[in-house]
N, C-alpha and C positions, 0 to 999 in steps of 0.2 A: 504494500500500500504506500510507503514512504517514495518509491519508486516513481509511483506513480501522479502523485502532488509535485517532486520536483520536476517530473517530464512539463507536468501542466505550467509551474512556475516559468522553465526556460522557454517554453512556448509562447508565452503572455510575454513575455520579453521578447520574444523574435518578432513580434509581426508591431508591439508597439512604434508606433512612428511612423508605419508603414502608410503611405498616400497611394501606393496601385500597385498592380498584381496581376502577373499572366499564368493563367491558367494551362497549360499546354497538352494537348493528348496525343498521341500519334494515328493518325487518321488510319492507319491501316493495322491498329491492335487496338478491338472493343475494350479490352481490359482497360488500358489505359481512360479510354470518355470512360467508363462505367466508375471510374475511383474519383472523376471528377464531382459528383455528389457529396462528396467525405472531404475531399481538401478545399471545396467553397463553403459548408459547413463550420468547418477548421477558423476559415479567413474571418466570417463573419459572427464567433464564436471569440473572436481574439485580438480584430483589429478594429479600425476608428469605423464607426456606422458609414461616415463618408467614401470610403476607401474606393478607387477607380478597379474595376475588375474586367478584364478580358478574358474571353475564352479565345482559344485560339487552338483550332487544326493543324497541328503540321505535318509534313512529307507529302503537300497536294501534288507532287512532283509523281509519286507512284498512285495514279487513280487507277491504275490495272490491278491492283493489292487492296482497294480499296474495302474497310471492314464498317465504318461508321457512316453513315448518309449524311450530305450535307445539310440537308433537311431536319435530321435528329437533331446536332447541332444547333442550329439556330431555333429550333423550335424551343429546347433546353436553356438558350443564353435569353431567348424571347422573355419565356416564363420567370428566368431569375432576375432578368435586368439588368444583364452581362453585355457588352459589347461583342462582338463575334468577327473575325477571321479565321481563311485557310492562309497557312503557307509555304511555303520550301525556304529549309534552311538551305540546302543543298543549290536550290538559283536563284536564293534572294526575292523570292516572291513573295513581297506583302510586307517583308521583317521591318522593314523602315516605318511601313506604315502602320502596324502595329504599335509599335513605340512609340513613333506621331500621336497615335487615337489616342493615350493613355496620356501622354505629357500634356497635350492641348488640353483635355478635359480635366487635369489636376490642376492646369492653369485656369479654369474656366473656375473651377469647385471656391480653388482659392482667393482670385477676384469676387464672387459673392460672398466670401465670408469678409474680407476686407470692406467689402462696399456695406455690407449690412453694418460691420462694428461700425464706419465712418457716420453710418446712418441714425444708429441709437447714440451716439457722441453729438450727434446734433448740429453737426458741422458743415454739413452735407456738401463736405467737400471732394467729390470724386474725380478729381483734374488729380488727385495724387495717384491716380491709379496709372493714366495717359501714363505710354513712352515706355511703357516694361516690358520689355524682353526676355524670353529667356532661351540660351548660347546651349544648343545643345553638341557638342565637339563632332566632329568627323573623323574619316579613320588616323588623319594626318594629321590633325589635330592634339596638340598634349592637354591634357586636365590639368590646370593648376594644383599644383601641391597641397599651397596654404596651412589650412587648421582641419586637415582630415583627421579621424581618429582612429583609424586602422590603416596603418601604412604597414 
């Protein structure tokens, strides 16, 4: 039993903080979508209510292996309120824009929580929002070093 509180404790700590989350299954092993039930259970069991969640197909490269319907899928992300792609890791189909859909909408999540606090502050100053970008790097790209906490 002691076992099993500390799994739950580092678990509560893993996802703490977390703002989004790819779901991934391999489109050509049911097993894999079937465990998707249990690790979105998991997320939503452990992270912030808001949390950006995608489901995402991969290996749409082998549709001749195909085990899961793209149809199941989306009908599954429909019902939970998951965003949905297929993609290949293997030709880059989609992976950009998977990452896109989750960033954009962490940036969207985040601009309403900002503009709401500006709003109950009474301020109703939302020209502080204008002009924000966010730099997401390329392959050639280096990540600034800074104040990371796991180097």
């Amino acid at each position: 039993m002691i076992l099993f509180y500390r799994y739950r404790a580092v678990t509560s700590a893993y996802y703490r903080g977390a703002v989004g989350a790819m779901l991934v299954y391999d489109i050509t092993k049911r097993q894999s979508f079937d465990h998707i039930p249990r690790w979105l259970e998991e997320l939503r069991n452990h992270a912030d209510k808001n949390i950006v969640i995608i489901l995402i197909g991969n290996k749409s490269d082998l549709e001749n292996q195909r085990q899961v319907p793209t149809d199941d899928a989306k009908e599954f992300a429909e019902k939970e309120g998951l965003f949905f792609l297929e993609t290949s890791a293997l030709e880059s189909t989609n992976v950009e824009t998977a990452f896109m859909t989750v960033l954009t909408e962490i940036f969207n999540i985040v601009n309403k929580k900002n503009l709401a606090a500006g709003d109950s502050q009474g301020n109703g100053n939302s020209a502080s929002l204008s002009g924000k970008k966010i730099i997401v790097p390329g392959p050639a790209q280096e990540i600034p070093k800074g104040n990371m906490c796991c180097q």
